[in-house]
C-alpha positions as CSV (number, residue, x, y, z in Angstrom):
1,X,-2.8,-13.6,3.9
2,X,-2.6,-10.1,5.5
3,X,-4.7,-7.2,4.9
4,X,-2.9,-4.3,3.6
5,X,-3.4,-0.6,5.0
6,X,-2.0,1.9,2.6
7,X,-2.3,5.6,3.1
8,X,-2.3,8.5,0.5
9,X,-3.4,11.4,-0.8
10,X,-5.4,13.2,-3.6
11,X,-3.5,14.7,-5.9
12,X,-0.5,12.6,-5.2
13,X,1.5,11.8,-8.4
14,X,3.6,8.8,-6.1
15,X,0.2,7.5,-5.0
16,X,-1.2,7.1,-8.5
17,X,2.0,5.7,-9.9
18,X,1.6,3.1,-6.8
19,X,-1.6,2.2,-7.4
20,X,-0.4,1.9,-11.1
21,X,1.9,-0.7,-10.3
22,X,-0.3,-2.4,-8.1
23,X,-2.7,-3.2,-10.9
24,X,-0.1,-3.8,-14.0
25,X,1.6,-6.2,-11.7
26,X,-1.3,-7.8,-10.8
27,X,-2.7,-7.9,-13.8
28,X,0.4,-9.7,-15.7
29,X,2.0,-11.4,-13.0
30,X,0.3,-11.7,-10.1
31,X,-3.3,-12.5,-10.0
32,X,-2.8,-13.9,-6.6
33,X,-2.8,-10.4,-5.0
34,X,-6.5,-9.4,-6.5
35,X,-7.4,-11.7,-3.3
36,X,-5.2,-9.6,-0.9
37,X,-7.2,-7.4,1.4
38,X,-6.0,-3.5,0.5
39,X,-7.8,-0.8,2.4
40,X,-6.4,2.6,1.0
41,X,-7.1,5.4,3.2
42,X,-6.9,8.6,1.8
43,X,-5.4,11.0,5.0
44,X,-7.2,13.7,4.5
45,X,-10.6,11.6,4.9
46,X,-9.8,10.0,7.1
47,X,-7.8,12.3,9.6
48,X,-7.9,10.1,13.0
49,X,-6.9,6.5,11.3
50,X,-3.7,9.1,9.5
51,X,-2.9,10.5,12.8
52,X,-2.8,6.9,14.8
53,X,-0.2,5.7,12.4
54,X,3.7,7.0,12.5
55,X,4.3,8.5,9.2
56,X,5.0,11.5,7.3
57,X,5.5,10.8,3.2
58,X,2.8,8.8,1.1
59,X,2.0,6.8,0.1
60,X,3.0,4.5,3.3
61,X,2.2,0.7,3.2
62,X,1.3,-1.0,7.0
63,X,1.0,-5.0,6.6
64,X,-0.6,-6.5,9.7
65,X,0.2,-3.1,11.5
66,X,4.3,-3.3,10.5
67,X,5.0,-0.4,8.1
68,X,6.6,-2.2,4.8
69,X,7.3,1.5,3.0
70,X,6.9,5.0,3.4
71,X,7.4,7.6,0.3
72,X,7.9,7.3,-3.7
73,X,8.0,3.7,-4.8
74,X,9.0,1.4,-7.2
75,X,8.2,-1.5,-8.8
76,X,9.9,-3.7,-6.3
77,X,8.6,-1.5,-3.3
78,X,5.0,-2.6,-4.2
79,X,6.4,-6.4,-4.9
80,X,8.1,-6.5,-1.2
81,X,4.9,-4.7,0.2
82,X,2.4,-7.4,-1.1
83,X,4.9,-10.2,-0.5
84,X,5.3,-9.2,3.1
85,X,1.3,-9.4,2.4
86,X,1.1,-13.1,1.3
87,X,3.5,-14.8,3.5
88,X,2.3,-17.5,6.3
89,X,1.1,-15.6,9.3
């Protein structure tokens, strides 16, 4: 499985709702993806990680350094981000 990277930032009503999805979904369907390595970088903190990736909404998904999604999601945004996630590397 791939680790992953998922930028946002405080404050962000598409970040929370992202992160909202991320655990209803893997509370009632997926357990799976409690094992997937998510590092969530908050931009602002983090400034020079932000700036060495090619992005401008959050929050933005990278998966093995590929960006999956950029901007508001939805419930299949997160799904495709943390299949891309679990398929054979």
């Amino acid at each position: 499985m791939k680790e992953i990277l998922m930028f946002v930032q405080a404050g962000c009503p598409h970040c929370k709702r992202a992160l909202k999805w991320h655990e209803a979904l893997t509370a009632k369907f997926h357990p799976e993806w409690a094992q997937v390595p998510l590092r969530i970088v908050d931009e602002e903190v983090e400034k020079e990680l932000a700036d060495a990736h090619d992005y401008y909404y959050v929050p933005t998904y990278y998966v093995d350094g590929v960006k999956i999604h950029e901007g508001p999601v939805t419930q299949q945004d997160v799904e495709k981000v943390f299949a891309a996630a679990m398929s054979a590397e």
